[in-house]
N, C-alpha and C positions, 0 to 999 in steps of 0.2 A: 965316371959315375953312371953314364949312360949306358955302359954295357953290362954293367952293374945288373941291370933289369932289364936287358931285353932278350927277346924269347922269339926265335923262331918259330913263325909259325908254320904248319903242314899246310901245303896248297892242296891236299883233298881231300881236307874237313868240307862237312856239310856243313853250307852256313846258318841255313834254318835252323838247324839244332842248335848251332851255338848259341842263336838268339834266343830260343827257351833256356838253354842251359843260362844264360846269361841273366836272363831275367827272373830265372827262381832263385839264382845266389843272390840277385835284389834285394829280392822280397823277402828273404829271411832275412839278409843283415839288417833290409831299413826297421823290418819286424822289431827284433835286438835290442835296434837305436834309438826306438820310441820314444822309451823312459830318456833319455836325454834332451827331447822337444819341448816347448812350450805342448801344452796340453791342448790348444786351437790347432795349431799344427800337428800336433800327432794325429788327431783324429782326423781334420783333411786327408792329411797322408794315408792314413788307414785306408780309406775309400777307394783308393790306386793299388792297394796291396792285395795280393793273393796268396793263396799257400802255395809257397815256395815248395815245402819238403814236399809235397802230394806231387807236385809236376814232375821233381826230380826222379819221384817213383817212376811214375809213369814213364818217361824216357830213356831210366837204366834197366826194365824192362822189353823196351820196344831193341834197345839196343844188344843187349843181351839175351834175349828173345832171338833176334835174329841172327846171333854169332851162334846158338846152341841148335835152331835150323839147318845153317849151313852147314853146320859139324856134323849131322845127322846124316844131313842129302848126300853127303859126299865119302862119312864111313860106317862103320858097323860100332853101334855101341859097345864099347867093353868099360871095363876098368881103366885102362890106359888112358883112353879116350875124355873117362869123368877124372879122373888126376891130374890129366894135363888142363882141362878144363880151370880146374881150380886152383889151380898153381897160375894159372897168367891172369884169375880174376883176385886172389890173393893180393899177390905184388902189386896191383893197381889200388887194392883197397888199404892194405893191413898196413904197409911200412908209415903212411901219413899219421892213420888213426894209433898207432903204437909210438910213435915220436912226441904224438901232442899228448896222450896219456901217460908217459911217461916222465914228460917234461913237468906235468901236473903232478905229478904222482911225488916227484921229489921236489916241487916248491912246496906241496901241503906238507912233506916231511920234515921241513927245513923252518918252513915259517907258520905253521897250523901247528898249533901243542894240541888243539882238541881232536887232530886228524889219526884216524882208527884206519890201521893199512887192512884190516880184516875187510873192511866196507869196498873194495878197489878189487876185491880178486874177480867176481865176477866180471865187473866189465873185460876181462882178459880171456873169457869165455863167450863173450857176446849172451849175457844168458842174465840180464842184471833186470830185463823188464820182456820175459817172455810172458810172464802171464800176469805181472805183479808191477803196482807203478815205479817208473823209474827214479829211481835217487837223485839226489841234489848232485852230488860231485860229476863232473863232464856232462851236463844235459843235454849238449848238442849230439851226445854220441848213442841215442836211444834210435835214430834214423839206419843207423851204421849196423844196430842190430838185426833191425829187419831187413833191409841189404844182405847180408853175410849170411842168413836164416834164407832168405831167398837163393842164392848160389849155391847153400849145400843142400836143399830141400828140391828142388825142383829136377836139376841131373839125376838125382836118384829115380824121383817118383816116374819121369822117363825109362829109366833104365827099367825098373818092373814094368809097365806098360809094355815095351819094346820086346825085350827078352822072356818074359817070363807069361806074360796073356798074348802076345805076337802079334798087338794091334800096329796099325801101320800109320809111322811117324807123324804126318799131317796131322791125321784122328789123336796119337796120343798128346800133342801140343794143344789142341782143343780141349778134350780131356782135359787134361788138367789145368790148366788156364781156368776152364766154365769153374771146376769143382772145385778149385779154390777159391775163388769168387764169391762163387755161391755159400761152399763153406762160411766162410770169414764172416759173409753177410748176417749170414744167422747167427753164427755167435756173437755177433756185436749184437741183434736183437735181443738174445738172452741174458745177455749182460747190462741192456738198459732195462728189462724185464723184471732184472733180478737186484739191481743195483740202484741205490736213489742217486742221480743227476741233476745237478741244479744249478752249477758254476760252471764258469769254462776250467779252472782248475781243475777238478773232480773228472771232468768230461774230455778235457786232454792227457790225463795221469792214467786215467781206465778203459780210454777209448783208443784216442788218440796216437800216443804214445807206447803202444804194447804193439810188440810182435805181433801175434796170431789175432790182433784186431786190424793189422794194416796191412797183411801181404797179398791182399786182392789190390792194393794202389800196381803193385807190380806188376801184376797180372793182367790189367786192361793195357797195358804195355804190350807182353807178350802177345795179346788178342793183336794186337794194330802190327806185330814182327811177322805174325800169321797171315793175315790181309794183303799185309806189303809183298812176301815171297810166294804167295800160294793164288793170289785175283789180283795182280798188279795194277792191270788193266784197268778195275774198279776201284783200287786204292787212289788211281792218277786221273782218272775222270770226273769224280764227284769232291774233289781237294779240296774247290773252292766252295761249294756246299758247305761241307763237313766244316771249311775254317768259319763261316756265318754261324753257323750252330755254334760252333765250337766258346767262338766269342759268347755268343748269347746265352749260355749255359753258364760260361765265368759270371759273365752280369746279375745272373739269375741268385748265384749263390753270393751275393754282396748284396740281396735286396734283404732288408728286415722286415718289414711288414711281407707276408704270404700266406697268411692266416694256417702260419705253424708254428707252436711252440719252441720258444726258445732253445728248451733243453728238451722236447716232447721226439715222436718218435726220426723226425726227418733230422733233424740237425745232430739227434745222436746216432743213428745207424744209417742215414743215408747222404747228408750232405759229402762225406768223403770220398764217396762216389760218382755220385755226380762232379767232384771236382776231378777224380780221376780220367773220366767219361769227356767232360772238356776238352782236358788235356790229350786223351786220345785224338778226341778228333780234330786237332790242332797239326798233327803229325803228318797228313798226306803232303799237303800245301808244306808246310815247313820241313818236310826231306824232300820236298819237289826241288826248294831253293839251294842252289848247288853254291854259289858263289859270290861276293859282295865286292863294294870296292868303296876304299874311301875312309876318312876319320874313323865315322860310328863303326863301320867293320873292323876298324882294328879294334874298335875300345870294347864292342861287343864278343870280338874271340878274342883278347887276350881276357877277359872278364870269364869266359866261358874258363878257358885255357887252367886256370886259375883259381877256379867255385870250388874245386874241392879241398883245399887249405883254406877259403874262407871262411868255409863252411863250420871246419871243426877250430879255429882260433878265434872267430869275431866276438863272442860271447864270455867263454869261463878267459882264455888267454887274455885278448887286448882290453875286454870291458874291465873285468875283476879283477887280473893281474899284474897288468901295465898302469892301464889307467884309473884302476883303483888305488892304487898308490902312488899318486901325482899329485905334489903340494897346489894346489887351485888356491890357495889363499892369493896370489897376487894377480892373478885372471880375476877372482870374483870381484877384486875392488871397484873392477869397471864393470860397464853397464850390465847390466843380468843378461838382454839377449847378445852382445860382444861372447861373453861368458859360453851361452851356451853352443855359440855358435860355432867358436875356437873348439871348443868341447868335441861337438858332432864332426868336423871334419877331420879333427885329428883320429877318432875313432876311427871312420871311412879308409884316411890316409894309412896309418898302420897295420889294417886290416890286408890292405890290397899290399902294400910295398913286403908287408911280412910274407904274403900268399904268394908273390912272385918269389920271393929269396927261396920257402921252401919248394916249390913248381923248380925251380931252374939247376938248383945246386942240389936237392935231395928227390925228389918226385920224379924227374925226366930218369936219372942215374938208374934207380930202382927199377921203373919199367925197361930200361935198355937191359937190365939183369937177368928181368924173365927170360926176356930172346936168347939165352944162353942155356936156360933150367927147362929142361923136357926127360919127360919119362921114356924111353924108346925100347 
């Protein structure tokens, strides 16, 4: 059984990373698992919570940012170059997220009579909440879109930069990094301009949640892959700075009282930047940290190892589909919080033991697949 789940790990992962990586799959799942707390403790809990999916931006970003640098520095942009690009980011993204939509796709078939296959093509496009709020069926997978919209959006807008106006690499990564940024920014203004905002529903469905209102999370990513390879020197001197900011910026955006409107213009078109902004400068200091040792480093990178199955299973999969369909009549007999309690860790437990099975027997297979799949 033991071998069952265990996972080699690579001795040259960054550990730093992992530990953000680690602690934004946190923060969604405990996000998720709310509704199963007592109501005292959910809102405790809340207070320890950040947004999970804003850090993740920002670190597939910084990480991808920096693979799309080095590709540059080292060849001549063509076509071959953005195909092969997108064929080893492909296989890392699409085999997970096409398993679990798939698996959904025929339990709604099987056991939903009200389930309408019309409403599902989108998602197979990645195009179900580019401009439009995302639907109820798979919600975890509206983050997936702006990911995928990132990967094919930004090789390109390089490729005209580079080839076609002959600006020179550094400059075009800037470029377009600021301009999306800046883009995004504004139309999330015009859209709280133009749109009434009042709830966090409303404000996560039209803000939050849309493509072309979130792909500057990426982008202060790619600003921090720029910093790292092009002023190294400045990235590794000011780390520990930048992690005191960095913290105090999180803190900032958990304060309620700041004499700003709830839904008014900060919380709708800038809070998410400033969380982005955070999470940038969290990055020097934690790619500083090369290496860990000890329990929490295992639990931290095989947790890392692992975020991206729990990502897309903890919610529609284990909440709605497993454990919505588990007779609780003879838990509830006993005490409410026994009740709740068996509740939330089997959640937790499934969540992770699921996330290993797929990481080890389907996830690792797929990525060893790319290594074989090149354009030449």
């Amino acid at each position: 059984m033991k071998s069952l789940f265990k996972i080699d790990i690579n001795p040259n992962r960054v550990y730093g990373l992992d530990i953000l990586r680690a602690l934004a799959i946190l923060f969604v799942v405990s996000v998720h698992g709310k509704k199963m707390m007592p109501e005292p403790i959910s809102k405790l809990v809340g207070v320890f919570i950040f947004d999970g999916v804003s850090i993740f931006f920002v670190l597939s970003g910084f990480l991808i940012g920096g693979i799309l640098i080095k590709l540059l520095e080292q060849k001549e942009i063509n076509t071959k170059l953005i195909l092969n690009f997108w064929i080893r980011r492909w296989f890392r993204t699409l085999p997970n997220y096409f398993l679990v939509l798939i698996v959904l796709f025929l339990l709604n078939v099987i056991f939903n009579e009200k389930f309408n296959l019309y409403d599902t093509k989108l998602y197979f496009l990645f195009s179900q909440n580019l401009f439009s709020k995302h639907p109820a069926f798979f919600p975890e997978a509206w983050s997936l879109s702006v990911e995928e919209w990132f990967y094919l959006l930004v090789p390109i807008l390089l490729f005209i930069l580079l080839k076609i106006f002959k600006i020179s690499i550094n400059k075009s990564i800037l470029l377009t990094a600021f301009s999306i940024v800046i883009g995004v920014t504004i139309f999330r203004y015009i859209k709280y301009d133009t749109i009434v905002i009042n709830d966090m529903q409303t404000w996560g469905l039209t803000i939050r949640k849309q493509v072309f209102t979130r792909l500057d999370s990426l982008m202060y990513g790619v600003i921090g892959a720029y910093v790292f390879f092009y002023y190294k020197t400045f990235w590794n001197k000011y780390r520990m700075l930048f992690l005191i900011v960095g913290i105090a910026l999180f803190i900032f955006t958990k304060r309620k009282v700041m004499g700003f409107e709830v839904f008014g213009l900060y919380h709708t078109v800038f809070s998410l930047s400033i969380t982005s902004l955070a999470t940038l400068l969290l990055l020097p200091y934690l790619s500083h940290l090369k290496t860990g040792k000890g329990l929490l480093f295992k639990i931290l990178t095989y947790v890392s190892l692992v975020s991206y199955s729990m990502y897309l299973i903890n919610l529609t999969v284990v909440q709605q589909w497993i454990m919505g369909n588990i007779d609780w009549t003879i838990i509830q007999n006993f005490d409410g919080s026994v009740f709740l309690l068996v509740r939330y860790l089997l959640y937790w437990f499934l969540t992770i033991a699921i996330s290993i099975l797929i990481y080890k027997y389907f996830e690792i297979p797929m990525m060893n697949l790319r290594d074989k799949i090149k354009i030449k």
